[in-house]
Steps between C-alpha positions, in 0.01 A plus 500: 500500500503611826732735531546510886557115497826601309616803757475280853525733774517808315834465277612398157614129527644348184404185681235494751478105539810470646649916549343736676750797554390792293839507282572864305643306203196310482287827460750637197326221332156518583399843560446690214239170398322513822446889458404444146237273571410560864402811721871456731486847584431428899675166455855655399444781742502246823788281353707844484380562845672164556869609354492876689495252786735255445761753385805521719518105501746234308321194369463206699680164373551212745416362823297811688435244782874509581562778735906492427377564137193705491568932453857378538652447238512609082124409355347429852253764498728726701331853535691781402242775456660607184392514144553143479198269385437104509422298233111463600261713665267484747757249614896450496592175359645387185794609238484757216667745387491926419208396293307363780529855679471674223134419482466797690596699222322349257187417631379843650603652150295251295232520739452925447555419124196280532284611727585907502552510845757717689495372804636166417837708413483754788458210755778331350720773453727468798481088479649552136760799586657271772485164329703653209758682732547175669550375105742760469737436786547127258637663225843497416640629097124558425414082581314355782663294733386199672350612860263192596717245542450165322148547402523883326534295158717794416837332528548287231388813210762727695780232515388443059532874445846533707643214363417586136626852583836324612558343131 
């Protein structure tokens, strides 16, 4: 297998015939296989690269062609310069969830259990720090909150545990 055929453009891609957006969920599944099998040391470096600098953005969703829509309103890529990540890195589109930013937790830590590197977590250190603050400020009783609008895929297992909580 060619293993760059599957990672178009330098990103994990559940997908590549028809997706191409580098999605963080995507990489929960697939990265502890591609570093068990492949050298992804360099590979995993760049695509963290990617998230340090698309941090501060909300995921894209919709019509970025429409100026009365695009940065302007809830999932249209509007730049806040927070801790706030997208769904997808190196680019902004598509829906997720806290798992999809979470990569950036996960990923530099299995990557120094792997490979034995430091520098993987130092680099990352900050991206991680803020991404989990911006978590933080979602939290209400000790349970995320939906924050991405209709495509966090958070809302329907918060509105479950309330409403068994209510019985």
């Amino acid at each position: 297998m060619d293993l760059q055929q599957s990672f178009p453009g330098g990103m994990i891609v559940d997908c590549p015939q028809r997706e191409r957006m580098g999605y963080g969920g995507d990489a929960h599944a697939t990265s502890e296989t591609g570093m068990a099998n492949f050298n992804m040391a360099a590979f995993y470096e760049k695509w963290m690269q990617d998230w340090r600098d698309v941090q501060g953005t909300e995921s894209m969703v919709g019509d970025m062609n429409d100026p009365s829509w695009a940065r302007k309103n809830e999932t249209s890529g509007r730049i806040f310069n927070n801790g706030i990540l997208p769904h997808t890195a190196p680019t902004y589109w598509g829906g997720g969830g806290p798992a999809w930013g979470g990569i950036v937790v996960m990923l530099p830590w299995s990557h120094y259990q792997h490979y034995g590197d430091l520098h993987i977590l130092k680099n990352n250190f900050n991206l991680i720090k803020t991404w989990i603050a911006y978590i933080n400020t979602h939290v209400h009783d000790h349970i995320l909150q939906p924050y991405g609008g209709t495509w966090d895929f958070l809302g329907l297992a918060v509105a479950e545990c309330h409403c068994r909580g209510d019985e």
